[in-house]
Every structure is written in structure tokens, then in C-alpha cells.
N, C-alpha and C positions, 0 to 999 in steps of 0.2 A: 887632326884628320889627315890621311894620306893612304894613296890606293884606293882600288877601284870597288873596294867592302865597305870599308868602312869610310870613307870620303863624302862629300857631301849628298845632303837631300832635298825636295825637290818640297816646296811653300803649296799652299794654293794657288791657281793661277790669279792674274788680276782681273778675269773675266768672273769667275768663281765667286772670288769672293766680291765684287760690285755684285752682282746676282744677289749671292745670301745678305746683303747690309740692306740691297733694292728693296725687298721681299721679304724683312723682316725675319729672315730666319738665325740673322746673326745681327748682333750690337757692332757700330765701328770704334765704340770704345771696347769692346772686346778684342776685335783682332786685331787693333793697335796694341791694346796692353800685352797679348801675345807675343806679338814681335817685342817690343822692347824688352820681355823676360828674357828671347831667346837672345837678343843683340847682349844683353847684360851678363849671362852665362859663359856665350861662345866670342862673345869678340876680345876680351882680354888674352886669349890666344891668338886668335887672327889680324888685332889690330888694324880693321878694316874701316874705323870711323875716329874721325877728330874730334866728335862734340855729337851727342846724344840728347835730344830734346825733350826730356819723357816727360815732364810735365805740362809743356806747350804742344805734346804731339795729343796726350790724354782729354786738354781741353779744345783744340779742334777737331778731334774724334769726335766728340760730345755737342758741337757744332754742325756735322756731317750729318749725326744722328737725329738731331733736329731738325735739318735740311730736306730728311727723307723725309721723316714723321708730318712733313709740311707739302708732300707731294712733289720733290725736285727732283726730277730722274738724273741723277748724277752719274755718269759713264763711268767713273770711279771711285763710287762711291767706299770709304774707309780701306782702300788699299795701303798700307804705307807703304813711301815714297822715302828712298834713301839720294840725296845731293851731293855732288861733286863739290868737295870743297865747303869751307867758309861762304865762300859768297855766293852759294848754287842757288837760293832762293828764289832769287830773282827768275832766273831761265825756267824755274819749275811753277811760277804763278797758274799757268794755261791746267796745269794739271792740279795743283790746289783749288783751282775754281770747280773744276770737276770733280771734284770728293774725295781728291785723293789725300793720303797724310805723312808732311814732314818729318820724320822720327829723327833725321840725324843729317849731317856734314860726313862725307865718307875720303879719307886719307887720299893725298898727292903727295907728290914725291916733297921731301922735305929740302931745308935751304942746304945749298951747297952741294947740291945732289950732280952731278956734271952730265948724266942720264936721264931720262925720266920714266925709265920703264923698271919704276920701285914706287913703294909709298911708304910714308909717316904716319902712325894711328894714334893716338890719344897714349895708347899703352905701349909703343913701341915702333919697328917696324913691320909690315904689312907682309904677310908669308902666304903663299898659295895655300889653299885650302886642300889641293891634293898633297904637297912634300912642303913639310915648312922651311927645307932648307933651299927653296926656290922661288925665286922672285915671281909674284901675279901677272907684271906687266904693270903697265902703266901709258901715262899719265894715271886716268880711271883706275886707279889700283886698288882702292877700297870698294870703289860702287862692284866691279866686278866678283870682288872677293865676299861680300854682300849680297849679293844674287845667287852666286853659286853655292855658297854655304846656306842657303835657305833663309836666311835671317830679316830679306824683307823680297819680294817678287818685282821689284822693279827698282833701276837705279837710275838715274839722270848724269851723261857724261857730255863730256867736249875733245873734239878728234880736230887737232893740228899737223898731226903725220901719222896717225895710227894710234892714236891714246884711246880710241873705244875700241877698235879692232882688236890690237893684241893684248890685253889683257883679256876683253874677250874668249882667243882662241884658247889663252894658256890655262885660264880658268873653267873653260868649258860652257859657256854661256852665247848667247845670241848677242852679237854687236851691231849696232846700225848707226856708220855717219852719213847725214843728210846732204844734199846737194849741197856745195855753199855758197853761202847769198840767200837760200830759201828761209831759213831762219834767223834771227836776229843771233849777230854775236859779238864779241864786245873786243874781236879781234882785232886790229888796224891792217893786218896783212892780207887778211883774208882766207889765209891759210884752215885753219881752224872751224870748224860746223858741228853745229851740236848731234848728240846722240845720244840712245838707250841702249844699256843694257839690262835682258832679261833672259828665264828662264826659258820659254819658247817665241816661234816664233806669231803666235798670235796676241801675247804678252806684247811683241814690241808694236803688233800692228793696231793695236789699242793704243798707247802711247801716241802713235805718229795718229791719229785721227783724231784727239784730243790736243797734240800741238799746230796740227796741218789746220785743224778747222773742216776737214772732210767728213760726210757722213759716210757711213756703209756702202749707202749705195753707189757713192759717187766710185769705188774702189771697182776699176774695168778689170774682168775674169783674164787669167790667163790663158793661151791653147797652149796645150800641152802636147807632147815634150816643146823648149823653148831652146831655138837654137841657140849654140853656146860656142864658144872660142875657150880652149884649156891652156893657158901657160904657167910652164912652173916656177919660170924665172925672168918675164918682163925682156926678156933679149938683153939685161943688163946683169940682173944679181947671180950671187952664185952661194943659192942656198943646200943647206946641209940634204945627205939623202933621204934621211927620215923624215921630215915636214914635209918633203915633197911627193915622198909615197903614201903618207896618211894621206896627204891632197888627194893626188891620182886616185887612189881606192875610193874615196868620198864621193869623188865626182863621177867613178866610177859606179857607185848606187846612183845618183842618180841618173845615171845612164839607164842602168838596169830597172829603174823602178820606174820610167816613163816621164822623168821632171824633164829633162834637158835632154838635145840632142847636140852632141861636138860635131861643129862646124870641122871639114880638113881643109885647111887656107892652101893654098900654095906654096906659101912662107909661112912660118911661126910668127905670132903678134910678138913685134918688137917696140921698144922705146928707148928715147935717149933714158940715162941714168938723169932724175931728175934733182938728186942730191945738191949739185951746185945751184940750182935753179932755187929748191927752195930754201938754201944754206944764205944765198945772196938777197931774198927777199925781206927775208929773217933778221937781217943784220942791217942797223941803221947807218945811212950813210952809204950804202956798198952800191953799185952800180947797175941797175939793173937791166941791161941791156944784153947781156948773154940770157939770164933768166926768162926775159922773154921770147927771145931766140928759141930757149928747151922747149918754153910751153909751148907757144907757136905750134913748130914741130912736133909735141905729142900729140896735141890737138890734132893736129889732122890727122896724125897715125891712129887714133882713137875714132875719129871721126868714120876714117873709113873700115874700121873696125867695124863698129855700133853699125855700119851699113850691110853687113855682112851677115851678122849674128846680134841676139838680142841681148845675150850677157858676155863678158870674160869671167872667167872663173883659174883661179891661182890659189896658192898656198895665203895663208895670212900671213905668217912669216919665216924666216929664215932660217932659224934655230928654235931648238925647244927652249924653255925658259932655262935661264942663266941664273945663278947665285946671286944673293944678297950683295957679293961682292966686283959685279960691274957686267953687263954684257963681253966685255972682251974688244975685238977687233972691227966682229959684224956688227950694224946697223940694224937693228931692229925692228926696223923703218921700212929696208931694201924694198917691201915690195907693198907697201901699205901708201907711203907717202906722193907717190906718182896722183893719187887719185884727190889727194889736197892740194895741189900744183892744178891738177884741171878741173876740179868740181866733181867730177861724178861724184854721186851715192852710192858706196859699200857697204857690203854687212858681211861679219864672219858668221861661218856657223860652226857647230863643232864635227869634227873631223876625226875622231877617236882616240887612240892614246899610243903613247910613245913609248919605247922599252923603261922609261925613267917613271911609267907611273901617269903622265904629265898629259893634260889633254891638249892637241894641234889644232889646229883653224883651218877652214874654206873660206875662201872670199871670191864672196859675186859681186860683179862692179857691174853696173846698168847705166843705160845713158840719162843724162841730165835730167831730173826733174822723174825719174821712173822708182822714185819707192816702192809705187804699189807690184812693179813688177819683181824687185828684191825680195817684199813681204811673201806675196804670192807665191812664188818660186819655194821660199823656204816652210811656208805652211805647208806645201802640196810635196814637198822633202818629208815632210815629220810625218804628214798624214799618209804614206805611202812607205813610211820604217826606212827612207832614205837619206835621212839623218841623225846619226845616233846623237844622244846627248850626255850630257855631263853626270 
């Protein structure tokens, strides 16, 4: 797959099909066994998964379908459900109780990797579904690359600097890391908070109500347009000029389509570079008292950000994706990992494509605890043609 013809396509969504499993118009041993034809087909090229469950995924299909047959309104009901990793099961219970289904373990970077924006698949490594001679991104390198190749509508990832974000942007899909601390995670740093990737962005806001515990209604409407603060570069990184024009033009639709309105500061939102902050947190033994120092001071640069306007909005990242053969110099991170040092919730969205073919990231960061305002934002993007997709 690569290019914007022939490149990936677009699953049912996971509202769609809970509907047709709800409602009897579809078996979820049917659109399970679907997905696993289509993972069995395409993923020996994509090497987007470590281990394929198709006979444990077949018999709690066949569980789910019972489930309904028995009157359980299941919010996800026979969706398959692709996991981060060997050991994603665990973080994906909340959504297995909800009907949804574990088909597979989806590739991280493999041992000895000195990066982690690559992944390791069963059959190889993990190549973007749009140029296979181009790294997905990572950590989340397989769930993304599984999403955006159609092969299941929803993936379960985990974001310690950017591992749902930029594979996210690079693969063209919708990424959400959650505040951290709001969800359980089995980080010691705390750096790290779980996330989805999906095809749009009402895909993820299904997810986060089946992990949040929220109903519907509890989800407060947005006013729109939502004041916004634009930087391209954090007052620290110095990303390439392409990422940061597909940004600007992105956030430029939503200017024009009525989602956001750009705040003009006085000053451009700056931050320290939080690199050694969360390089020193990172590393046991290492001293943390400049580290708190950074966060400290971002926090309140953030603080009174968030007072000002209701999102930031920046590129995802810094560079288009980089070769199989290493990121290079840049940090991949530069402008993703600021917001795992303070907590906020991010989510990329896609942001178009690059002259390599390659799709870039927006990223809206909200303040602590404001998913529904992230979700919203990018539903009322999609639903208004002011977020192209993958």
C-alpha cells in the first residue's frame, strides 16, 4: 500500500457495527471472522501484529453473540479490538466487558531498538501502510498501522512521550493520550497514559466512555468556535517546514469551518524544552530536582495558557516519518512529550500529507481532565469537512 489511491481503507466504524451485532443484523462471529481474513491477507506485508488470536477471538465472538441473544446492550458489542503488545489485555478488560473482541497483540519496537518510533510484527518489521519504506511511528506502531490499514477499527495504545500521538499522525488516524493518572497504568514514572487509536474521531469517543465509565449524557456540548492558542514549535523545538505548514493549514480549516478560534497572545506560548526533565525522570537513580524545576515552570506557563484559551494546538511532530533506518538527529518527541511531563490530554488528528506521500499530525492539548473537550473539538472538525482523514 502507499499513496493517496491506492493506500489504506476505511472498516466500519465501531459505532456501526455495535448497531448491526445490537440489532441483529449482523453475527459478531461474522465481523470477527472478517477481520481476521483481512489481518491474515494484509498483515504479512504490514507486519502490524505479534500474535493473532483467531481462535480465542472466534470463541468470544460467539460469546458476545450469546450476550446479545440474552438482551445485554453491549456499547461494543463484536467490534474487534486490536492490543498493544503481548500484555495489552489486561488495560483492554473495560472494553472486552463491553462486547468488544481481542483479535490480536499489535507490534512495539523490538529488543535492542535504541528508538522506539519502529515496530517488530510477527512477520518482520512494521512499515507504514502508506510507503513501506517508512517507519509508522511508534511505540503504538502496529495498533496504528492496524487501524489505518482497515484491518480492525479500533486499537488500544500507551503514550510515555508520544507513542499514540506520532504514529497516529504518521499513519493518519486519530490518537488520544489521556490525562495521566486518570487511568490506571502500570508506569512507575508516571510519564506514560493510556490511549486509542482509531479511524475517526467518534470511534475514539466510544472508547473513552467505555474506559472513563461515562455515559452520553454526561459528555458537556462544546460552544463553538473554542478559543485556541496555535504554536508551531513550543518556544523550544525546531521542527522541519513541512509538518508545520500541514499544521498551520489544518488549524487553518478549522478556523475557517467554525471549530476553533486562534487566541493572538502578546507573546507566542513558550516552554522550557522538557527533554532533560523527562530524560532525568526516566533514568533510575538520576536526580530529580532540575526536573521538577522544568515541570514546575511549565505548569504554570501552561496554567496560564489554559486561562487564556481553551486548547493549544501544534504540529504532532517534527519531521515526516524517517526510514526504517533511525530518526536521525531530531527527537521525535520535540513536541509531543512536554504534555507527558505535565499531564494534559492530547490527541492528534490528521493534518494531510506531505510531498513523500506521508500523512502529518495536529495536536490539540486541553487542560487536565478535558477529553470531552479534545473528542468534541475533533468530532465537530470531521463533521464540519475540517479534518481531512487518512
Amino acid at each position: 500500500m502507499s499513496g493517496r489511491e491506492d493506500g489504506p481503507r476505511a472498516p466500519a466504524s465501531v459505532a456501526g457495527i455495535a448497531s448491526a451485532v445490537r440489532g441483529g443484523r449482523r453475527r459478531a462471529v461474522d465481523v470477527v471472522a472478517e477481520a481476521l481474513e483481512r489481518i491474515g491477507r494484509v498483515d504479512p506485508v504490514l507486519c502490524a501484529f505479534l500474535e493473532v488470536w483467531g481462535e480465542e477471538a472466534l470463541r468470544r465472538a460467539d460469546e458476545v453473540d450469546a450476550r446479545v441473544a440474552a438482551g445485554e446492550r453491549l456499547p461494543l458489542a463484536g467490534v474487534p479490538v486490536a492490543v498493544k503488545g503481548r500484555h495489552g489485555l489486561r488495560a483492554a478488560e473495560p472494553l472486552l466487558a463491553a462486547g468488544g473482541v481481542a483479535v490480536g497483540a499489535t507490534s512495539v519496537p523490538g529488543p535492542r531498538t535504541p528508538w522506539q518510533t519502529w515496530g517488530l510484527g510477527a512477520h518482520g518489521r512494521t512499515v507504514n501502510p502508506w510507503r513501506a519504506d517508512r517507519t509508522p511511528g511508534g511505540s503504538s506502531a502496529g495498533a496504528a498501522v492496524a487501524v489505518a490499514a482497515g484491518l480492525v477499527p479500533l486499537a488500544t495504545g500507551g503514550d510515555g512521550a508520544g507513542s499514540v500521538r506520532i504514529p497516529a499522525a504518521w499513519c493518519g488516524t486519530v490518537g488520544l493520550k489521556v490525562t495521566n493518572g486518570r487511568l490506571p497504568s502500570a508506569d512507575r514514572t508516571g510519564l506514560a497514559a493510556p490511549g486509542v487509536l482509531t479511524r475517526t474521531a467518534s470511534d475514539a469517543a466510544a472508547w473513552w466512555r467505555v474506559v472513563s465509565g461515562r455515559p452520553i449524557a454526561a459528555e458537556p456540548p462544546a460552544a463553538f468556535p473554542v478559543p485556541a492558542h496555535w504554536s508551531p514549535d513550543l518556544g523550544f523545538a525546531d521542527p522541519a517546514p513541512e509538518p508545520v505548514a500541514l499544521a498551520r493549514t489544518a488549524a487553518d480549516r478549522l478556523v475557517d469551518t467554525g471549530v476553533v478560534r486562534l487566541v493572538r497572545p502578546s507573546s507566542p506560548p513558550r516552554l522550557l524544552d522538557p527533554a532533560p526533565a523527562w530524560l532525568a525522570l526516566r533514568a533510575p537513580g538520576a536526580d530529580p530536582a532540575d526536573a521538577h524545576r522544568i515541570r514546575a515552570e511549565n505548569d504554570r506557563r501552561l496554567d496560564d495558557l489554559f486561562a487564556r484559551a481553551d486548547l493549544l494546538i501544534t504540529p504532532t511532530t517534527p519531521t515526516a516519518p524517517h526510514g526504517h533506518d533511525g530518526p536521525g538527529e531530531v527527537y521525535s518527541t520535540a513536541l509531543t512529550w512536554a504534555f507527558n511531563v505535565s499531564g494534559h490530554p492530547a490527541l492528534s488528528l490528521p493534518a494531510g500529507f506531505g510531498a513523500d506521500g506521508c500523512p502529518a499530525g495536529l495536536q490539540l492539548v486541553a487542560p487536565r481532565g478535558r477529553e470531552d473537550l479534545l473528542l468534541a473539538v475533533a468530532a465537530e472538525a470531521e463533521r464540519r469537512g475540517g479534518a481531512p482523514t487518512g
